[in-house]
Each structure stands twice: as C-alpha cells, then as structure tokens.
N, C-alpha and C positions, 0 to 999 in steps of 0.2 A: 549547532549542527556539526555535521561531520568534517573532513577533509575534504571531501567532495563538492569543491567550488563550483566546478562545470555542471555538474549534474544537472536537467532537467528536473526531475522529481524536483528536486529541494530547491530549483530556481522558481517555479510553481507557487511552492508556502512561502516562498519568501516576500511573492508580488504581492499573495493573497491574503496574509496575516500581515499586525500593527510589527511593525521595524521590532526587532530584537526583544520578539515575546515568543517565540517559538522553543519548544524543548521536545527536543526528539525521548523518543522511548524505544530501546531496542538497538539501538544501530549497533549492536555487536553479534546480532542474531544474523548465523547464517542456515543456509540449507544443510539439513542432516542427512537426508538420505546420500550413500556414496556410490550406489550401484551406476550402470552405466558410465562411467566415468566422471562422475559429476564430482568428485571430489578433486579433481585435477583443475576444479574450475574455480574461481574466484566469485564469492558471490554475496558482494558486501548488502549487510541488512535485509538480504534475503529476496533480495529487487521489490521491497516497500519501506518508506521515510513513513512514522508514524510518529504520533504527538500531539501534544495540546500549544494553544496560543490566545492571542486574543483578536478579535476583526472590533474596532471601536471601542475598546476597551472589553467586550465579550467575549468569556471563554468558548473555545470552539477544541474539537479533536480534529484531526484531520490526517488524510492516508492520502501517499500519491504515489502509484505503481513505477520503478524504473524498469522502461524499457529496457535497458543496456546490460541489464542484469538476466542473461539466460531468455533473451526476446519479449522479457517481461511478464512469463507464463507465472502463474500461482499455484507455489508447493504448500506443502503444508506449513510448514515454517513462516512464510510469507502470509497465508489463509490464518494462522494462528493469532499473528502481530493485528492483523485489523480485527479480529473478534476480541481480541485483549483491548482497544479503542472504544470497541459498542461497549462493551461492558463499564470503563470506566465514566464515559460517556453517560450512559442510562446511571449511574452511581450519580452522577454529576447534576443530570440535568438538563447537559448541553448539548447541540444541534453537533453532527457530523458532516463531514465532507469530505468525499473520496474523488481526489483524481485519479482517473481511470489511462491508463494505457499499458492495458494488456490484449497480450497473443493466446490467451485462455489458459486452461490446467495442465501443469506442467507431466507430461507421459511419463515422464523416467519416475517418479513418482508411486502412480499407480493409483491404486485405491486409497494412500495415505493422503494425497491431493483432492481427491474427490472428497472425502470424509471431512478434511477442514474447510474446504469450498463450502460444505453440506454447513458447516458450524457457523460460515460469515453470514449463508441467509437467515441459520436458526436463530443467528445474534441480530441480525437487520429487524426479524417478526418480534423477538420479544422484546424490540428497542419502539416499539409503535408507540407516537406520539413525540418520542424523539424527532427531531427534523432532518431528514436525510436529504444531503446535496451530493449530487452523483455526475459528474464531467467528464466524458469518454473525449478523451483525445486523438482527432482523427489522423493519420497521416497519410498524403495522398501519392503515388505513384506520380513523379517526374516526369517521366513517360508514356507514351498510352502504347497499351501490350496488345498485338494485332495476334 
C-alpha cells in the first residue's frame, strides 16, 4: 500500500485481509474535476483504497472510502475505481467488500458524480450472484447538539 500509514481506509484492509496479501489498484488516481477550487486540494487516491487480497487464503476485492479525503464524498474518479473492482471482480469470481464511510456525492462535481455513482449500482446489478459485503462506518457526535 501506500505511504499512508495513518490512514483509516487502509488501517481497515489491513485488519480485514491475510497479513501482506493486499495490492492496492489505483493509488495514483486523483479527482479530475478542478472547478470550485478543488484542484488546490490534495486528494490522494481520490478518497477510495481499492484492491484485491486474500481472507484465508481467498481472493476477495475490496474498497474502503477515506474520510479524510474531501469528507469522503464520491466524485466520479473515486465512483470509477470501485466499478473498476465489480468488474474485475465478476471477471474473477470473487465476493466484494466495501467499507463504507462516506458524506455522499461529492457537489463540486456535478452530474459527473452522479453518472459514476449511477455506474457503482449499474456494476453492483450486473455483479448479482457475486457476494456483496457492505460496512458503513458510523461516526457519532462527542457531543449531544441541543
């Protein structure tokens, strides 16, 4: 994986997959779009770790949203990398598994966001019978907001 030691995402595959069977796909993909100022932003792997590994020796693909990357919202770039997963996935054979923590479609975007959002469910329907594992990661307010 990446440089990114700290990162949650990749702290995630690293619990969830067998010790050093993990191979990321993508980590040099970032967001295209530049309007809104979004090109002044940093925005490693597009805020999703995607890849193949193995849980007991089984191959598995697996995606896990970073937060930390733009509140973890999904552009298109980001909505591309996980439909590039279903697909080699269903080539494959093997069960997916998405950690989830995201802040939804990312605005600055547009309709380019919604169109590859529209591409992850079209790749989710034609991946049926593939095993889809989906893990929303809650995080809860410290505080209670009066």
């Amino acid at each position: 994986m990446s440089n990114r030691s700290n990162n949650l995402a990749e702290q995630r595959i690293c619990r969830l997959l067998d010790e050093n069977s993990f191979m990321e796909i993508g980590s040099l993909v970032t967001a295209r779009n530049t309007d809104f100022n979004l090109a002044d932003e940093a925005t490693p792997s597009d805020g999703v770790i995607t890849g193949h590994g193995l849980i007991d020796g089984n191959l598995v693909f697996v995606y896990s949203q970073d937060s930390s990357v733009l509140n973890g919202t999904i552009g298109e770039m980001h909505a591309k990398k996980i439909a590039a997963v279903y697909d080699r996935a269903m080539k494959m054979g093997a069960p997916v598994i998405g950690l989830l923590d995201c802040a939804g479609v990312r605005l600055q975007e547009s309709v380019d966001a919604l169109n590859a959002l529209g591409m992850i469910y079209e790749k989710q329907v034609m991946a049926s019978g593939v095993i889809h594992v989906s893990y929303k990661h809650l995080t809860l307010p410290t505080k209670r907001m009066v």
